[in-house]
Structure formats: structure tokens, C-alpha cells
PDB file with SEQRES, HELIX, SHEET and CRYST1 records, atoms N, CA, C and O in Angstrom:
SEQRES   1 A   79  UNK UNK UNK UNK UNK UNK UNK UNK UNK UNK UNK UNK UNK          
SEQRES   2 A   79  UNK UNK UNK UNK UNK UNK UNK UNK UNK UNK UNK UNK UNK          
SEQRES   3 A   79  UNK UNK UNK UNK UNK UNK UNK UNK UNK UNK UNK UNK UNK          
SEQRES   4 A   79  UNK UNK UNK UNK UNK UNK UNK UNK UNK UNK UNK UNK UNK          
SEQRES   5 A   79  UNK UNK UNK UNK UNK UNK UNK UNK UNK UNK UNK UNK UNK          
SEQRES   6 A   79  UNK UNK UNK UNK UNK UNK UNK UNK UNK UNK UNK UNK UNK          
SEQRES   7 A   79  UNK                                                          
HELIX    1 AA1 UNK A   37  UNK A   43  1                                   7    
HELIX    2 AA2 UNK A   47  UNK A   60  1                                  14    
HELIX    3 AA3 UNK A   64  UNK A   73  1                                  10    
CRYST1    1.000    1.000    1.000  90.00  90.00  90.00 P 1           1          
ATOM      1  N   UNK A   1      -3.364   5.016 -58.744  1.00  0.00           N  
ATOM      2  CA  UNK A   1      -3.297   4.653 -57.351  1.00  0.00           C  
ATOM      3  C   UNK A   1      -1.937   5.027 -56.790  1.00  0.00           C  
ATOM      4  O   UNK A   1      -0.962   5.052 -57.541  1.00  0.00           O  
ATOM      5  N   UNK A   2      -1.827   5.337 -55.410  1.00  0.00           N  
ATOM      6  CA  UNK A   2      -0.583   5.535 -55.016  1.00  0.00           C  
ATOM      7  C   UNK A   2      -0.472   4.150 -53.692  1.00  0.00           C  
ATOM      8  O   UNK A   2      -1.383   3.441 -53.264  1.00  0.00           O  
ATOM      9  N   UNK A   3       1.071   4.163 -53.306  1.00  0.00           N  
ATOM     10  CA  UNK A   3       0.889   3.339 -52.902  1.00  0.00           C  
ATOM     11  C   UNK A   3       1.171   4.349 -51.495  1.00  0.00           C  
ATOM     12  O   UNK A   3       1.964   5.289 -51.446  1.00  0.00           O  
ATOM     13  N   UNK A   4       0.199   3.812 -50.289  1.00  0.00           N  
ATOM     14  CA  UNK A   4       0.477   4.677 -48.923  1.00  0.00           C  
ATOM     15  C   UNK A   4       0.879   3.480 -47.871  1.00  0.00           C  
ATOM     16  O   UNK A   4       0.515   2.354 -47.532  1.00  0.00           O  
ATOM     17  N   UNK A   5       1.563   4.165 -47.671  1.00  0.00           N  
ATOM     18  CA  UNK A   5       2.746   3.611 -46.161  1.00  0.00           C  
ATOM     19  C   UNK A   5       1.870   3.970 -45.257  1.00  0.00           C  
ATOM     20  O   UNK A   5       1.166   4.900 -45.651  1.00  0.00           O  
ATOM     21  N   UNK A   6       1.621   3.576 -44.133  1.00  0.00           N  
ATOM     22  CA  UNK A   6       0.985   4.178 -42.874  1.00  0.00           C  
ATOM     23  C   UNK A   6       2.135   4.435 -42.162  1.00  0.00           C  
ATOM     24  O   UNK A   6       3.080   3.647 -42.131  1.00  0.00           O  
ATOM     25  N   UNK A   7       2.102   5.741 -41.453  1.00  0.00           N  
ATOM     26  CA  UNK A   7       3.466   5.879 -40.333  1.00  0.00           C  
ATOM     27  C   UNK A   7       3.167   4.835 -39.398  1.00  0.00           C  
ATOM     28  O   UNK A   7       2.154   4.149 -39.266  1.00  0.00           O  
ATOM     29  N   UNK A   8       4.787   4.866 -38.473  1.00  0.00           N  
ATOM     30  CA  UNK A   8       4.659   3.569 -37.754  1.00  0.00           C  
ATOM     31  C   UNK A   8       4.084   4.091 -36.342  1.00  0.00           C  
ATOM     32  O   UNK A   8       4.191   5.215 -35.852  1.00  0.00           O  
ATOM     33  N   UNK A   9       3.422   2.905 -35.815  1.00  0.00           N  
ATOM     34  CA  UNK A   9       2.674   3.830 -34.010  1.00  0.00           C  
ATOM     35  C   UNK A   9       4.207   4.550 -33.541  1.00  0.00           C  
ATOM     36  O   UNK A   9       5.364   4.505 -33.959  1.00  0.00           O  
ATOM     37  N   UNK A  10       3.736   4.985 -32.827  1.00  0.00           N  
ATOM     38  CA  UNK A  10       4.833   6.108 -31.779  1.00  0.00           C  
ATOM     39  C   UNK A  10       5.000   4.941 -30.741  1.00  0.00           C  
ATOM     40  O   UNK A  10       4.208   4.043 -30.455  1.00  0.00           O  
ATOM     41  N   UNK A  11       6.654   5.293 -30.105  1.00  0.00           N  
ATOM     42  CA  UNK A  11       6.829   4.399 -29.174  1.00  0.00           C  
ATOM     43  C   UNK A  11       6.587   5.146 -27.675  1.00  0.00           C  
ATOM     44  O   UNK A  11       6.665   6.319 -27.310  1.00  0.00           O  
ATOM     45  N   UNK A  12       6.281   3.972 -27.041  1.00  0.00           N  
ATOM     46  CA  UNK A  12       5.825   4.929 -26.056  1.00  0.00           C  
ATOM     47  C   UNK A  12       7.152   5.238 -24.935  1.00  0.00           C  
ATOM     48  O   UNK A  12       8.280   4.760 -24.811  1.00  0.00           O  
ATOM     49  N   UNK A  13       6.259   6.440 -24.113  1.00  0.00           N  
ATOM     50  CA  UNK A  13       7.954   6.895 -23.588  1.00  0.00           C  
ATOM     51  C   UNK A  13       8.195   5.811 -22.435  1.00  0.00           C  
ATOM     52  O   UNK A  13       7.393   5.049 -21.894  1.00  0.00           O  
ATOM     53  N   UNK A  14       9.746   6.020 -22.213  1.00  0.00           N  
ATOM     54  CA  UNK A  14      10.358   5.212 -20.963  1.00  0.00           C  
ATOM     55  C   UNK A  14       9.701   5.645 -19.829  1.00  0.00           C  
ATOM     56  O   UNK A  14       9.561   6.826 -19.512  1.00  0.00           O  
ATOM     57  N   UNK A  15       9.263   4.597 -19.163  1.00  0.00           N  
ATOM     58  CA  UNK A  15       9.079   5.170 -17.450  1.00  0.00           C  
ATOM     59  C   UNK A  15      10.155   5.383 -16.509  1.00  0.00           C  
ATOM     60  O   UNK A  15      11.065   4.554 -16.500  1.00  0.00           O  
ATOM     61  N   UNK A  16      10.189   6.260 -15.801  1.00  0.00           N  
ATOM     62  CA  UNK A  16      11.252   6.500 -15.031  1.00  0.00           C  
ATOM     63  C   UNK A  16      11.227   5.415 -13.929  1.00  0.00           C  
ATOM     64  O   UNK A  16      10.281   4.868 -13.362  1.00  0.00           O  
ATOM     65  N   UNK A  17      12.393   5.294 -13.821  1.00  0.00           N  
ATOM     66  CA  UNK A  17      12.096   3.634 -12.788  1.00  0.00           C  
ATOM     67  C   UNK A  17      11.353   4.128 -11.225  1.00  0.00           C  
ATOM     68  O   UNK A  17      11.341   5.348 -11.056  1.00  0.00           O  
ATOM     69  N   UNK A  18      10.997   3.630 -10.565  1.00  0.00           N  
ATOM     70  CA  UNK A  18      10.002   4.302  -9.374  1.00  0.00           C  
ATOM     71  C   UNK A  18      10.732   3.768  -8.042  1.00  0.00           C  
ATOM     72  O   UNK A  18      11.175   2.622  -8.115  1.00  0.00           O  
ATOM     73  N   UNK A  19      10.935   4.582  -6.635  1.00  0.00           N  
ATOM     74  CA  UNK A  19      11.069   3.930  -5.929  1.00  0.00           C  
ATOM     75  C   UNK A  19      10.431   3.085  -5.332  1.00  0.00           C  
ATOM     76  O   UNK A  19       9.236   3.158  -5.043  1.00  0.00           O  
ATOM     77  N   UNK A  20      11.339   2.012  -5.042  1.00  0.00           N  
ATOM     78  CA  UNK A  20      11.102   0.621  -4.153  1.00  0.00           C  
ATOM     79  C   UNK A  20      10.120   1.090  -3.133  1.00  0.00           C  
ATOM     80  O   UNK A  20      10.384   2.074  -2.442  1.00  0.00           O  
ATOM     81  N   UNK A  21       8.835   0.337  -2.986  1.00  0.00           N  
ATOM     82  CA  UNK A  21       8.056   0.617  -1.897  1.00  0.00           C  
ATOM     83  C   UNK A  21       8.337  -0.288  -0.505  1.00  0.00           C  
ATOM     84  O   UNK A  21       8.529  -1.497  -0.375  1.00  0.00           O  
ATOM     85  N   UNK A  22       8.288   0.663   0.353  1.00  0.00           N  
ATOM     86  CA  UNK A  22       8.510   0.000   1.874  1.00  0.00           C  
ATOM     87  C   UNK A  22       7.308   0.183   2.917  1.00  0.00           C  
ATOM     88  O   UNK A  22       6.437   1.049   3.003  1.00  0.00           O  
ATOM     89  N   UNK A  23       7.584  -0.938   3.663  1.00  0.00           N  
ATOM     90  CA  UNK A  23       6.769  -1.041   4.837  1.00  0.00           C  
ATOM     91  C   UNK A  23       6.987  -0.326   5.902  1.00  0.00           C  
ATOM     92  O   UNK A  23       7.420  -0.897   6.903  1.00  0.00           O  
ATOM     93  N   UNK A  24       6.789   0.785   5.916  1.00  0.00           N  
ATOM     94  CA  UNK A  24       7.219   1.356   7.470  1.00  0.00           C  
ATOM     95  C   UNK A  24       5.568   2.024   7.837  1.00  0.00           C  
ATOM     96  O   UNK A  24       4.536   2.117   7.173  1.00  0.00           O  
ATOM     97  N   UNK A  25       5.956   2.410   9.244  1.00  0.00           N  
ATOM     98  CA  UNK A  25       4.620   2.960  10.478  1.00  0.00           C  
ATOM     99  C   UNK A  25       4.597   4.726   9.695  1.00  0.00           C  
ATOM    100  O   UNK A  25       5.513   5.521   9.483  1.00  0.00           O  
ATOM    101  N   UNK A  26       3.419   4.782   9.491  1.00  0.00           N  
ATOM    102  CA  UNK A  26       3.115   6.483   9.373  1.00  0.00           C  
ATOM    103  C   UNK A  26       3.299   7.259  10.473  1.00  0.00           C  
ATOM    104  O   UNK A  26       2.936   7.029  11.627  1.00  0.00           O  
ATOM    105  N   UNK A  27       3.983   8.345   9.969  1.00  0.00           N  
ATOM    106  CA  UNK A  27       3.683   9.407  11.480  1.00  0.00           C  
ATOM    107  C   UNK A  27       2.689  10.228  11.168  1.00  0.00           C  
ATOM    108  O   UNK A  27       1.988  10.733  12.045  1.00  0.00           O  
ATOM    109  N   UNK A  28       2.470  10.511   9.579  1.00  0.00           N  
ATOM    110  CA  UNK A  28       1.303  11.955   9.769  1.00  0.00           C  
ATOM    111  C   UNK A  28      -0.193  11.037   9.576  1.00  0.00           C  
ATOM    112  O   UNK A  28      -1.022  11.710  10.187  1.00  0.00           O  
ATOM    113  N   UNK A  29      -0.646  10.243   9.203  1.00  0.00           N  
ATOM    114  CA  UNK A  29      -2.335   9.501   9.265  1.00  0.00           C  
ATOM    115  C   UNK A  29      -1.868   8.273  10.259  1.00  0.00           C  
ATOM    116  O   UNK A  29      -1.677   7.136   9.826  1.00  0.00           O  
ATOM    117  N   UNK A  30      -1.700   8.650  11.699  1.00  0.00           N  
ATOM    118  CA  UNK A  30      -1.808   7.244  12.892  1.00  0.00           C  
ATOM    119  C   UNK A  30      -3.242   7.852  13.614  1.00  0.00           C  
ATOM    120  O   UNK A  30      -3.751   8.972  13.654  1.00  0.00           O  
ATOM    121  N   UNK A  31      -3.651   6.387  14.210  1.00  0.00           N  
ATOM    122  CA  UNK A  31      -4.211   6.296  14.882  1.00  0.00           C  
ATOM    123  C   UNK A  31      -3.627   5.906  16.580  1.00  0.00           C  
ATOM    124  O   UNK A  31      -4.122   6.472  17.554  1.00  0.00           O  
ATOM    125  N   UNK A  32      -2.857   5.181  16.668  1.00  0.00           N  
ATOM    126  CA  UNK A  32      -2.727   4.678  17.508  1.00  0.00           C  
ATOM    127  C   UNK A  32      -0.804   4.362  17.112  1.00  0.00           C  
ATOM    128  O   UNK A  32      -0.342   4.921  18.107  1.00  0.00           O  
ATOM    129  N   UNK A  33       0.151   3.971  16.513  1.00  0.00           N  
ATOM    130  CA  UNK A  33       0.956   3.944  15.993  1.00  0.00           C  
ATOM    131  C   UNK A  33       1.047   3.619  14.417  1.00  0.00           C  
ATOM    132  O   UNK A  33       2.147   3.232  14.022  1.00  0.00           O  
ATOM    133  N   UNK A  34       0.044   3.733  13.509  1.00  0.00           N  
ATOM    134  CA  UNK A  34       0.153   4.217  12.266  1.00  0.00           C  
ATOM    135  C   UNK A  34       0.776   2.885  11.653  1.00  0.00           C  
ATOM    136  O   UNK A  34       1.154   2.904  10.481  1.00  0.00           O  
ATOM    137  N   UNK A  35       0.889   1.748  12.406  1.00  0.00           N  
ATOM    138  CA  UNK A  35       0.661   0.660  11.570  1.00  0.00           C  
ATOM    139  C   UNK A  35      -0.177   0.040  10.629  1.00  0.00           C  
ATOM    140  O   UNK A  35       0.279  -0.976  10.104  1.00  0.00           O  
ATOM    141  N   UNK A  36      -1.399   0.448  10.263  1.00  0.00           N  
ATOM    142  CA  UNK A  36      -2.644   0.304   9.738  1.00  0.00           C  
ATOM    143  C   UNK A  36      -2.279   1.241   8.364  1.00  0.00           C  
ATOM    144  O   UNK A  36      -2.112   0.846   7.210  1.00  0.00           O  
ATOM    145  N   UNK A  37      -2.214   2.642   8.909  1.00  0.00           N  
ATOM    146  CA  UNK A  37      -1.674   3.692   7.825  1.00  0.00           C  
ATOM    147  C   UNK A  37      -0.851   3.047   6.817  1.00  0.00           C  
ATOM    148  O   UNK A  37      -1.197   2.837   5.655  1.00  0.00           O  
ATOM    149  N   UNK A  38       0.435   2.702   7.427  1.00  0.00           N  
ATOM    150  CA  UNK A  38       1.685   1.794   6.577  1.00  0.00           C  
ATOM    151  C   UNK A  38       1.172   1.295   5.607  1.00  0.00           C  
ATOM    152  O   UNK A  38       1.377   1.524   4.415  1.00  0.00           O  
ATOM    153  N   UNK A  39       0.062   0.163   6.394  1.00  0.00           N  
ATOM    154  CA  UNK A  39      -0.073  -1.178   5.407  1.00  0.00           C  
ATOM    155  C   UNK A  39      -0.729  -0.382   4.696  1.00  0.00           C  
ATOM    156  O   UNK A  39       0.024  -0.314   3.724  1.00  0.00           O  
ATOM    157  N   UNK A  40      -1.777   0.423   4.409  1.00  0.00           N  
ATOM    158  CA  UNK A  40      -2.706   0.980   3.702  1.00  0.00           C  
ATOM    159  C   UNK A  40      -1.833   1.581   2.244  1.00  0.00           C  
ATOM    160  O   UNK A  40      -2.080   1.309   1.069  1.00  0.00           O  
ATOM    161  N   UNK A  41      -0.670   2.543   2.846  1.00  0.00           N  
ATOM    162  CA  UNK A  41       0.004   3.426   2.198  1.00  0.00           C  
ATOM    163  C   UNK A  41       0.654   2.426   1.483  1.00  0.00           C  
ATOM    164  O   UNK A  41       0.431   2.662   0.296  1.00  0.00           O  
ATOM    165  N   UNK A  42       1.533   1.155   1.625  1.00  0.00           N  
ATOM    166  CA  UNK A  42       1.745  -0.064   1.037  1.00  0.00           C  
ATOM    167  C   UNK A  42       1.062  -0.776   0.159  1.00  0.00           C  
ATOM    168  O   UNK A  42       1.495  -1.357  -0.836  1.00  0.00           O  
ATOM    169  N   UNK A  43      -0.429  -0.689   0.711  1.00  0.00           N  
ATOM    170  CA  UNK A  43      -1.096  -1.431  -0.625  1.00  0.00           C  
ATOM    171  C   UNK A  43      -1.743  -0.447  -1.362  1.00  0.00           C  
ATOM    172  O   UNK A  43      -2.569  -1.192  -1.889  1.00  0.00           O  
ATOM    173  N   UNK A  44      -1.966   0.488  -1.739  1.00  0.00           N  
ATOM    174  CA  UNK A  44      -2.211   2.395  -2.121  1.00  0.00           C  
ATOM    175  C   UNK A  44      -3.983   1.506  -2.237  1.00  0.00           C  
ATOM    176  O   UNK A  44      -4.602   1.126  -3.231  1.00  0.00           O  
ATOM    177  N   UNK A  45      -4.286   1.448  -0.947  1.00  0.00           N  
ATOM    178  CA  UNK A  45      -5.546   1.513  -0.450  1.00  0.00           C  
ATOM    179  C   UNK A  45      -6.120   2.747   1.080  1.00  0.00           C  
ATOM    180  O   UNK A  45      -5.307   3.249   1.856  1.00  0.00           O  
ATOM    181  N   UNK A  46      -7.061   2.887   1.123  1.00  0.00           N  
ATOM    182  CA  UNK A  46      -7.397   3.513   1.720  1.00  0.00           C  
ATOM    183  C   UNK A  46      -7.169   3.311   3.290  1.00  0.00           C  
ATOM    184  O   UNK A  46      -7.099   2.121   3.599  1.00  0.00           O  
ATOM    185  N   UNK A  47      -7.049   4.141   4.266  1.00  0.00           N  
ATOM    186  CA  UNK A  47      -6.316   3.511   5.736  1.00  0.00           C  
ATOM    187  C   UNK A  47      -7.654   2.825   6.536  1.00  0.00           C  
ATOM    188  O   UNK A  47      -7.718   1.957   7.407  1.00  0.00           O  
ATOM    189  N   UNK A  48      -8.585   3.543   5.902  1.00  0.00           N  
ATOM    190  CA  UNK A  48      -9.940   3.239   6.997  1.00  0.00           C  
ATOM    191  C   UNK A  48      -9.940   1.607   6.452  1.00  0.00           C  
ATOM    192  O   UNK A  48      -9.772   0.693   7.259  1.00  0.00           O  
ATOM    193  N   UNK A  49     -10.119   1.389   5.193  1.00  0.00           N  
ATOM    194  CA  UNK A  49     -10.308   0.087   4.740  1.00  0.00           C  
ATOM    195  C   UNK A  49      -9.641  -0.844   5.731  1.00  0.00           C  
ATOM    196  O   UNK A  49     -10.211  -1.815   6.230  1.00  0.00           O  
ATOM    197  N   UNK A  50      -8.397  -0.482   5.981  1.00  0.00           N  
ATOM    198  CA  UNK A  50      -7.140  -1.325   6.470  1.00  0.00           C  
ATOM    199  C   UNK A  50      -7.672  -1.825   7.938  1.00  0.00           C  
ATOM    200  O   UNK A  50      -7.700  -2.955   8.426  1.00  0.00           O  
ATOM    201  N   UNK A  51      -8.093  -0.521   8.469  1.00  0.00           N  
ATOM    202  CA  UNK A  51      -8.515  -0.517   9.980  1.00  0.00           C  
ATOM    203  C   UNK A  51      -9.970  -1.010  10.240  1.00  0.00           C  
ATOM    204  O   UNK A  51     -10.332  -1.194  11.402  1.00  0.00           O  
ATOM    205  N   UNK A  52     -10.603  -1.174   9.457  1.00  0.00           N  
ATOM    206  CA  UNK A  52     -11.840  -1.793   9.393  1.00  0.00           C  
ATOM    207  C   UNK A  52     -11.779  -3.984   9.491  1.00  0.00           C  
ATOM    208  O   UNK A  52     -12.477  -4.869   9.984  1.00  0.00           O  
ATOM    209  N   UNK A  53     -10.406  -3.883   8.624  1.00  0.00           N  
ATOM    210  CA  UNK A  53     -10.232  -5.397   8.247  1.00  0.00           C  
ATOM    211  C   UNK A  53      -9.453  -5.594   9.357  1.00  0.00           C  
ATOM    212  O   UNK A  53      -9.064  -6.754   9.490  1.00  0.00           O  
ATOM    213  N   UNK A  54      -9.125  -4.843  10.155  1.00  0.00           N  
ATOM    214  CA  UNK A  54      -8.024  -5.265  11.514  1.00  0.00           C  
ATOM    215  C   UNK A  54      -8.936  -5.315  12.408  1.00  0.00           C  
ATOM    216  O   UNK A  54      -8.835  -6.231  13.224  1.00  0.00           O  
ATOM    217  N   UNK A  55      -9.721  -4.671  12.494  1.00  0.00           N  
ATOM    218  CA  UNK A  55     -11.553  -4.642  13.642  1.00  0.00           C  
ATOM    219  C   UNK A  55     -12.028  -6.043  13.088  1.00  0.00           C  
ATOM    220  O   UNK A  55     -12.374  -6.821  13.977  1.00  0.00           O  
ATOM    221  N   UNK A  56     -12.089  -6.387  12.153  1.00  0.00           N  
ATOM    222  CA  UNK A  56     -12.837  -7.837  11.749  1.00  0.00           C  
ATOM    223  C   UNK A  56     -11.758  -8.657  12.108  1.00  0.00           C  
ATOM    224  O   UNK A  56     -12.350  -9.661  12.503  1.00  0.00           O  
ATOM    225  N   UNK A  57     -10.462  -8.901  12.238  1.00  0.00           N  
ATOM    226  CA  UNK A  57      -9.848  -9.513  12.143  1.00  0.00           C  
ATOM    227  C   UNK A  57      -9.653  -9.726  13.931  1.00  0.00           C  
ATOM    228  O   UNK A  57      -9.170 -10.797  14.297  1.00  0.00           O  
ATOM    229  N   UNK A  58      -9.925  -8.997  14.677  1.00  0.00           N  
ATOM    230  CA  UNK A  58      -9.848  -9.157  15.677  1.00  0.00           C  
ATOM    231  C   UNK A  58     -11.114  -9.342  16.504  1.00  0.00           C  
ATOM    232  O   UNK A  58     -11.005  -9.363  17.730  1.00  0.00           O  
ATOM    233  N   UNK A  59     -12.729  -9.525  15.724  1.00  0.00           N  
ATOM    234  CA  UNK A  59     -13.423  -9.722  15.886  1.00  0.00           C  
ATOM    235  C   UNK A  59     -13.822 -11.283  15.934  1.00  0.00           C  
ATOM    236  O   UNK A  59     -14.193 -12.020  16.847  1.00  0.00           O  
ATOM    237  N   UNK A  60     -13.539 -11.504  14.292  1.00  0.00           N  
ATOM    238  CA  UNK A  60     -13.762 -12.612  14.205  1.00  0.00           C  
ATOM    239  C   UNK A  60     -12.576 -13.775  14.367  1.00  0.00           C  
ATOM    240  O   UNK A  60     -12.831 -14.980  14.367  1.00  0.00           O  
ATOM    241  N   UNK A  61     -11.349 -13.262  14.492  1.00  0.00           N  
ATOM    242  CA  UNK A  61     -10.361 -13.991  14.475  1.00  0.00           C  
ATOM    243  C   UNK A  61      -9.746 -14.224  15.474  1.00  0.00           C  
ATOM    244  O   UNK A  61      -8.566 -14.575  15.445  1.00  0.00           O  
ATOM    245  N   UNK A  62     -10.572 -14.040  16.785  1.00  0.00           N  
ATOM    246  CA  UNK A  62     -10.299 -14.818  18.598  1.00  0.00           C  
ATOM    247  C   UNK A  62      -9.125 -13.645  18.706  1.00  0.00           C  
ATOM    248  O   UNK A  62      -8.011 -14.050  19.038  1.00  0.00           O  
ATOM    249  N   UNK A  63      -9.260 -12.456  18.493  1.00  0.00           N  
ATOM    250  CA  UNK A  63      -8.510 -11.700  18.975  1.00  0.00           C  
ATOM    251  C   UNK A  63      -6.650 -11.484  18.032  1.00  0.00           C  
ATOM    252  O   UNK A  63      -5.604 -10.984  18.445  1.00  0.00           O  
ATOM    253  N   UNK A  64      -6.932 -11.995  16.983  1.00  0.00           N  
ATOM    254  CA  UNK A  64      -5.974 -12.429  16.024  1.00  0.00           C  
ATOM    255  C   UNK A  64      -5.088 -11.373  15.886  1.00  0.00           C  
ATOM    256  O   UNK A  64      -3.896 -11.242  16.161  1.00  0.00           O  
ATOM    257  N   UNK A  65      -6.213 -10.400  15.234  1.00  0.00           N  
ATOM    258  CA  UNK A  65      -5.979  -8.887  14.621  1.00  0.00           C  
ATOM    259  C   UNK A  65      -4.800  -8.110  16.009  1.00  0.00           C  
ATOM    260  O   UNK A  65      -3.879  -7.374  15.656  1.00  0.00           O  
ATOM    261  N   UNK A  66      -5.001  -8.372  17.243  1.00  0.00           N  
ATOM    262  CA  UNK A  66      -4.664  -7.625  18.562  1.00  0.00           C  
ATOM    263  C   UNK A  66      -2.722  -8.488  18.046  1.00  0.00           C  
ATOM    264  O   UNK A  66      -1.898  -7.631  17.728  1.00  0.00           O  
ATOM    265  N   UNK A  67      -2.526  -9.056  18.032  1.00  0.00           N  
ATOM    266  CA  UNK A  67      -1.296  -9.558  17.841  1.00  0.00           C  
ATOM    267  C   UNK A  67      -0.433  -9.368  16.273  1.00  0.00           C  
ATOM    268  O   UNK A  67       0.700  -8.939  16.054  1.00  0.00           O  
ATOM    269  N   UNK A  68      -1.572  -9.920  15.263  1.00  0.00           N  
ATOM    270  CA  UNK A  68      -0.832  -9.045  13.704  1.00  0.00           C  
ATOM    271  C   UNK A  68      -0.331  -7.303  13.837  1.00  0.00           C  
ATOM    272  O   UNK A  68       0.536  -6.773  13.141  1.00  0.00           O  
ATOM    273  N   UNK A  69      -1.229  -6.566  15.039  1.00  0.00           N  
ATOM    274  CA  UNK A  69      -0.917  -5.272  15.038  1.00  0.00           C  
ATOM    275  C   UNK A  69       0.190  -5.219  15.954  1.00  0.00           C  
ATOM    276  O   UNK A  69       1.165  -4.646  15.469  1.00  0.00           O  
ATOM    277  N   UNK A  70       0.342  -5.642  17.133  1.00  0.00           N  
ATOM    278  CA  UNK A  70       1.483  -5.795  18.047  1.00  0.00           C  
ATOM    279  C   UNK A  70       2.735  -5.931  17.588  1.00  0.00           C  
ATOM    280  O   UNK A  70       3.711  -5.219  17.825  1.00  0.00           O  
ATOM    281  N   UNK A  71       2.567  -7.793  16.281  1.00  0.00           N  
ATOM    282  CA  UNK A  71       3.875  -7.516  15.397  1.00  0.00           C  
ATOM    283  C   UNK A  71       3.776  -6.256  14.563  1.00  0.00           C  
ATOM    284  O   UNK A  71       4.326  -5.338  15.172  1.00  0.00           O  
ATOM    285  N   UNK A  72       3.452  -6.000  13.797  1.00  0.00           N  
ATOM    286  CA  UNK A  72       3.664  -4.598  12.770  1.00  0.00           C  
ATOM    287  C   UNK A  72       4.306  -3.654  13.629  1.00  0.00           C  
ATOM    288  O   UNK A  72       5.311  -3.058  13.241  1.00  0.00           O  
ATOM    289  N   UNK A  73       3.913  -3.502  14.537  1.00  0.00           N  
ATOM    290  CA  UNK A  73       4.617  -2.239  15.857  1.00  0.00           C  
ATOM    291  C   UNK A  73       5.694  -2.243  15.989  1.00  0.00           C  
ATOM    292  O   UNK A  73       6.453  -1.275  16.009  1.00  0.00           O  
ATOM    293  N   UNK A  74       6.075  -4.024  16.169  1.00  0.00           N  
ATOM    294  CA  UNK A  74       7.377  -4.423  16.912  1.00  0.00           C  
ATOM    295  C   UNK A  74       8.240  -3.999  15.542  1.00  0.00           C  
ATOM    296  O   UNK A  74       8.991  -3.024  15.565  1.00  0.00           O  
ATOM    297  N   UNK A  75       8.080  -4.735  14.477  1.00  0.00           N  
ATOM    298  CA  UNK A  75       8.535  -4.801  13.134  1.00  0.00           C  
ATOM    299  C   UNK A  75       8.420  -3.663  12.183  1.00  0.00           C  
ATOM    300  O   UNK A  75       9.519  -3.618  11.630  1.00  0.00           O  
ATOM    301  N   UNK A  76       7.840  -2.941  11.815  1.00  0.00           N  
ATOM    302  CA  UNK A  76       7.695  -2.134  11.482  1.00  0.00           C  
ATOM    303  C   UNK A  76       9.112  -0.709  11.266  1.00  0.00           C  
ATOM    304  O   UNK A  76       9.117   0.105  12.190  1.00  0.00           O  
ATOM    305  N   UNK A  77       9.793  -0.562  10.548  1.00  0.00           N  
ATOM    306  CA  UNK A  77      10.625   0.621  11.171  1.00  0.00           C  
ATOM    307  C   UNK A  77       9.409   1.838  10.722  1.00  0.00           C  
ATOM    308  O   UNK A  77       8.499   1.507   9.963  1.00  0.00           O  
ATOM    309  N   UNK A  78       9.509   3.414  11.329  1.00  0.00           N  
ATOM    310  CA  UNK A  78       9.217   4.310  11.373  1.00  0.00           C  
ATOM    311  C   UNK A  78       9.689   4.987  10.400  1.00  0.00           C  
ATOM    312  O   UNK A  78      10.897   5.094  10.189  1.00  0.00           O  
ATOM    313  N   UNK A  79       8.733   5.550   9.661  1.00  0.00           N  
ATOM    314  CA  UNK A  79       8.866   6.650   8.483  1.00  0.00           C  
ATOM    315  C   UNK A  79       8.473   7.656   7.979  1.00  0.00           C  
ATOM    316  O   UNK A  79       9.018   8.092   6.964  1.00  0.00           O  
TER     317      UNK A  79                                                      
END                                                                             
């Protein structure tokens, strides 16, 4: 019999550290000022998704959605 060592797993490589993600307004996918885009590009979801839940949100939410987008506008810097 011999005696067998198993090699050891491989380590895995370093990730390169990533930049910090920010909230800013899109200029190249807007609709209207590309606040929707932002949040979308922010949560690495799709923009229509975003703008669909801002239509419900201002549907069902007494006009809610019309003011969360107003702030994002106000707040928002441009990028």
C-alpha cells in the first residue's frame, strides 16, 4: 500500500475590490429624467421593472409614486 496525500483545493483568486455603487439619474436609458433608470442601474434590475413599480405606485398609492419621483429628481445628482 502506499500512503496518498490528496493535493490541497486551490485557493481561490482575490477579487479585485469593485467600485462603490451610486445613486445618480441616467443620461443614456431616460425616459423622462432617468430617475427610474438610476434606481434600476442601482439595483442591477431591469429599468422597465422599475417604471412599471413607479406606475403601480402611483396608481395604487394616491398618487405616491408622482412625489418619490419628484424627490429622486430633486436628489438625485446626474451621471
Amino acid at each position: 500500500m502506499t500512503d496518498y496525500q490528496p493535493y490541497p483545493a486551490p485557493e481561490p483568486a482575490p477579487r479585485a475590490p469593485s467600485a462603490p455603487r451610486r445613486l445618480v439619474r441616467r443620461e443614456d436609458n431616460k425616459v423622462v429624467a432617468g430617475v427610474c433608470s438610476g434606481v434600476a442601474d442601482y439595483l442591477r434590475v431591469d429599468a422597465n421593472i422599475v417604471r412599471l413599480a413607479l406606475v403601480a405606485a402611483v396608481v395604487f398609492g394616491a398618487g405616491s409614486g408622482v412625489l418619490l419621483y419628484l424627490a429622486g429628481w430633486w436628489l438625485m445628482p446626474r451621471g
